[in-house]
N, C-alpha and C positions, 0 to 999 in steps of 0.2 A: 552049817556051811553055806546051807544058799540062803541066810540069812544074810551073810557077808558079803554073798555077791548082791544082793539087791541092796543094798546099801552105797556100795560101790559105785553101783551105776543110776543110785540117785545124787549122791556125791558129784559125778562126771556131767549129767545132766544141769547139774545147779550151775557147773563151773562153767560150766559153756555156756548156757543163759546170761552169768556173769558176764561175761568174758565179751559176748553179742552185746551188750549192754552199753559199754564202756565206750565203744566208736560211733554213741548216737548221739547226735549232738543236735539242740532245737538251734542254731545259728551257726554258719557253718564257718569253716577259716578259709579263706578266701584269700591265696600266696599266689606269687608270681608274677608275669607280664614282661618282666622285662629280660633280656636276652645278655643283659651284662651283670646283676646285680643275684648273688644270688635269694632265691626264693624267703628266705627267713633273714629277718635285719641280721641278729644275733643270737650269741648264747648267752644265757643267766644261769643262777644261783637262786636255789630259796633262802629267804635271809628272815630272820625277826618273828619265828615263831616260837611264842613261849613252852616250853618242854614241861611245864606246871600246869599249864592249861592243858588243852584239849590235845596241842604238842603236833599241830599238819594242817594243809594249806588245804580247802576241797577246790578240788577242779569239777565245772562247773561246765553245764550245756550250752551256756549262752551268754554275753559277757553284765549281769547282774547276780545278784543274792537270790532272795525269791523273785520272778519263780521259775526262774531255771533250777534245774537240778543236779544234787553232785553226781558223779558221774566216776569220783576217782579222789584221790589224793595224794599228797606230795609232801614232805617231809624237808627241814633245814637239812642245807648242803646239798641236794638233791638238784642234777644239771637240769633244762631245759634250752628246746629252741624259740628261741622270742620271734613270731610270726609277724600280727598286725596289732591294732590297738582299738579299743570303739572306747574314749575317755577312759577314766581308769582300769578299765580292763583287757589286761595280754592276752591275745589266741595261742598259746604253747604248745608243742610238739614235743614228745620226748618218748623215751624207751627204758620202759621201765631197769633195766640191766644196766644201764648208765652207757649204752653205746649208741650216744646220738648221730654218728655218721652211717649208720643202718637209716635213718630215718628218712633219709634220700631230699631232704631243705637246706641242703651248704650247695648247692650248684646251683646255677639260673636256671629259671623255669619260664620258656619265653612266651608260653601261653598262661594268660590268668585264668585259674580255676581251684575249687574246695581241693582240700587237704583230704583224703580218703585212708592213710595209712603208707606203709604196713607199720608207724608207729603208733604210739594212744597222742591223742589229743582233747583240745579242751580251752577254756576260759579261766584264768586266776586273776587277784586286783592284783594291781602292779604295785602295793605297799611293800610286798612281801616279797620282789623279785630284785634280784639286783644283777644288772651287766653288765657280765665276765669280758667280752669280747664282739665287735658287732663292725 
């Protein structure tokens, strides 16, 4: 039995190191400024990953391949908020549970400053994004 409990709470400690993990980002998303528009362009779609292959989009620390690091992943059909852009790659916002109006980037943010939460964010190439609404 205290087999099971230490197990448990090497389980809980992993998930939380996880978890810490996920909202660090080597380049940060940088929304807002203006007082009319809201904070994020739009919403997207993930589009175009093959289900044969590897089948998920990695979200990424920073908006390249190497050597930023993933950081998360994203799946076809899977919502996002479309932030900013550095050449082909989107800063995205999103909540894993698909309720991106928790994510607090559909209103104006009239001071510019990083994206901190409380949703995950991150870096994808914008081959794989399509948008929904913006």
């Amino acid at each position: 039995m205290k087999f099971a409990g230490a197990a448990s709470v090497l389980f809980l400690c992993a998930s939380v190191a996880q978890a810490q993990n996920l909202g660090r980002i080597d380049v940060p998303i940088v929304i807002g400024g203006n007082d009319e528009f809201d904070a994020c362009y739009g919403t997207g779609v993930i589009v175009g990953l093959d289900p044969k292959g590897d089948g998920f989009l990695s979200v990424r620390s920073g908006p390249g391949g190497k050597p930023y690091r993933e950081i998360d992943r994203r799946y076809n059909g899977q919502q996002v908020q479309l932030c900013t852009d550095h050449g082909p790659w989107i800063a995205i916002v999103y909540d894993p549970s698909g309720r991106l109006e928790a994510c607090g980037v559909r209103s104006p943010w009239p001071v510019k400053q990083s994206y901190t939460g409380p949703c995950r964010y991150g870096w994808v190439h914008s081959r794989y994004v399509k948008l929904t609404s913006g």
